[in-house]
C-alpha positions as CSV (number, residue, x, y, z in Angstrom):
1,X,-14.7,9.4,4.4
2,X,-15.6,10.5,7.7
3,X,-15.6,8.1,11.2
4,X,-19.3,7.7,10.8
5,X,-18.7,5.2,7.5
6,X,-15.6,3.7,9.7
7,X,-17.8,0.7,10.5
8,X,-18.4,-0.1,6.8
9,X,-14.8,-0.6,6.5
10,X,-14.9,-3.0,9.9
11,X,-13.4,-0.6,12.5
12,X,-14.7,0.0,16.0
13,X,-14.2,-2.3,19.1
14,X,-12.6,-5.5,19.3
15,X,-13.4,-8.4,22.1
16,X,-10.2,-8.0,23.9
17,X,-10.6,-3.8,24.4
18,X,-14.7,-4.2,25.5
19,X,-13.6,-6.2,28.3
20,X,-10.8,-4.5,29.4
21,X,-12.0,-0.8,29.3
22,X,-15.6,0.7,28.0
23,X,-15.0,2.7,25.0
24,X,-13.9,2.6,21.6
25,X,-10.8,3.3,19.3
26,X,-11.6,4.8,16.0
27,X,-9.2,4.9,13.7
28,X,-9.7,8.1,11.0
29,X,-9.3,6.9,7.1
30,X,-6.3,9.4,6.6
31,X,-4.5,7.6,9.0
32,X,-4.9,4.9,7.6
33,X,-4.2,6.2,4.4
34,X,-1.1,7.2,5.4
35,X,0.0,3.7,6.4
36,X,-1.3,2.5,3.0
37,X,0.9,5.2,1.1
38,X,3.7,4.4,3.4
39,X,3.7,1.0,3.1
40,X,3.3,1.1,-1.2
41,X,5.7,3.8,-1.5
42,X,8.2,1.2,0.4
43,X,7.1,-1.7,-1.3
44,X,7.8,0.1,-4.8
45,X,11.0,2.1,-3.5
46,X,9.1,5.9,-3.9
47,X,9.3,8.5,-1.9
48,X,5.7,8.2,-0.4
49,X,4.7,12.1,-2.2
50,X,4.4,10.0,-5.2
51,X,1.7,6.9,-4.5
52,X,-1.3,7.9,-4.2
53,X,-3.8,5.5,-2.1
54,X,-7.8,5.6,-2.1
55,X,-9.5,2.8,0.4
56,X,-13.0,1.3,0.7
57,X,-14.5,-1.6,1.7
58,X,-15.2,-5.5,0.2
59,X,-17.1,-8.0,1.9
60,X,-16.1,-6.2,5.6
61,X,-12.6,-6.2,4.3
62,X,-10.1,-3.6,2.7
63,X,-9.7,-2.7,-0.4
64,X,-7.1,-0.8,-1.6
65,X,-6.4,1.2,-5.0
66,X,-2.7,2.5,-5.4
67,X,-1.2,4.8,-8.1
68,X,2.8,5.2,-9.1
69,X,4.7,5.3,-11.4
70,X,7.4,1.8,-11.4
71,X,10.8,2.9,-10.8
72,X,13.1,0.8,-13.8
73,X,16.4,1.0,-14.3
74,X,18.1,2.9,-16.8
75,X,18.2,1.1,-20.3
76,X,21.4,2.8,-21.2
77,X,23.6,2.2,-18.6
78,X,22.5,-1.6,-17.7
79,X,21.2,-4.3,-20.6
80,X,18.2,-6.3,-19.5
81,X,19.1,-10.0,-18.2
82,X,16.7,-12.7,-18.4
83,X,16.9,-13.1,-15.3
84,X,14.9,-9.8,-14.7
85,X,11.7,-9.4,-13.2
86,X,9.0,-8.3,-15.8
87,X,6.5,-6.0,-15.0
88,X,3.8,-7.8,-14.1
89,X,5.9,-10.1,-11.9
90,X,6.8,-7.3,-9.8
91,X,3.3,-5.9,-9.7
92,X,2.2,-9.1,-8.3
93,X,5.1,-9.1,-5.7
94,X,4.4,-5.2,-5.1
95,X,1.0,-6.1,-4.6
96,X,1.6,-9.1,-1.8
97,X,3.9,-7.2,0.4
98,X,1.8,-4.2,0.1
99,X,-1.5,-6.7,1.5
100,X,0.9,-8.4,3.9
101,X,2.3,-5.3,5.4
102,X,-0.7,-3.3,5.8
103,X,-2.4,-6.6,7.5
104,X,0.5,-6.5,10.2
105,X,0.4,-2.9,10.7
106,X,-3.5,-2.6,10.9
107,X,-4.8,-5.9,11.8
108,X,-7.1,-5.9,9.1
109,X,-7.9,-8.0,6.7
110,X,-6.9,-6.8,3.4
111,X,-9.2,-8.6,0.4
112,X,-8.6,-6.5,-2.8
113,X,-5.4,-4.3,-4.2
114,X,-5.6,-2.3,-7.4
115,X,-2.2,-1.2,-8.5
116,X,-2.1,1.2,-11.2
117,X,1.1,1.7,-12.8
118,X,1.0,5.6,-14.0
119,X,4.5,5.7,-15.5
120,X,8.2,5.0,-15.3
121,X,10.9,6.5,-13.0
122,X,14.3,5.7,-14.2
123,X,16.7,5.1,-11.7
124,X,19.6,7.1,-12.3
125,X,22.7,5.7,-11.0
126,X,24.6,9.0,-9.3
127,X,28.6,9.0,-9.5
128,X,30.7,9.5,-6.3
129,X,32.9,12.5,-6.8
């Protein structure tokens, strides 16, 4: 998406910065990306090279679609307890910090997240020598 569809996604001047200076601040979609994936990729406990993050627009809003895999534990070293999260449970909690962070960090509203779940990293557990 290039700066000239920015608006569609609500970017451009605010109030404050028209009175203050003449100008604008456009903010390019990559970067904003980039702050998406960042903000997932912590959310999830990734390494950001594996969530992938496409934006567009709803109602003047964000929308954001995210793709990773879940990191889960491994099966064979610890038993599930019922007190464990279930997947969906921690794609709804994934979902809210990602909508929360990304609102403080931008200062836009964020209306719509997509998360698709593309697999399963198993968190290995790595001994102390």
């Amino acid at each position: 998406m290039s700066t000239a569809t920015w608006s569609a996604l609500g970017g451009g001047m605010t109030p404050a910065a028209e009175t203050v200076l003449p100008g604008r601040t456009l903010v390019a979609e990559r970067a904003l990306v980039a702050v998406c994936e960042q903000v997932a990729a912590r959310a999830m406990g990734l390494p950001r090279r594996e969530v992938s993050v496409r934006l567009g627009a709803t109602a003047g809003a964000l929308a954001v679609r995210v793709e990773a895999p879940l990191p889960v534990p491994d099966l064979s070293e610890a038993l599930p307890s019922a007190q464990s999260e279930t997947v969906t449970a921690r794609g709804h909690r994934i979902r809210e910090q990602i909508r929360t962070d990304v609102a403080a960090l931008t200062g836009r509203e964020v209306r719509r997240i997509d998360l698709t779940i593309t697999g399963a990293r198993i968190e290995k557990k790595r001994r102390v020598r």
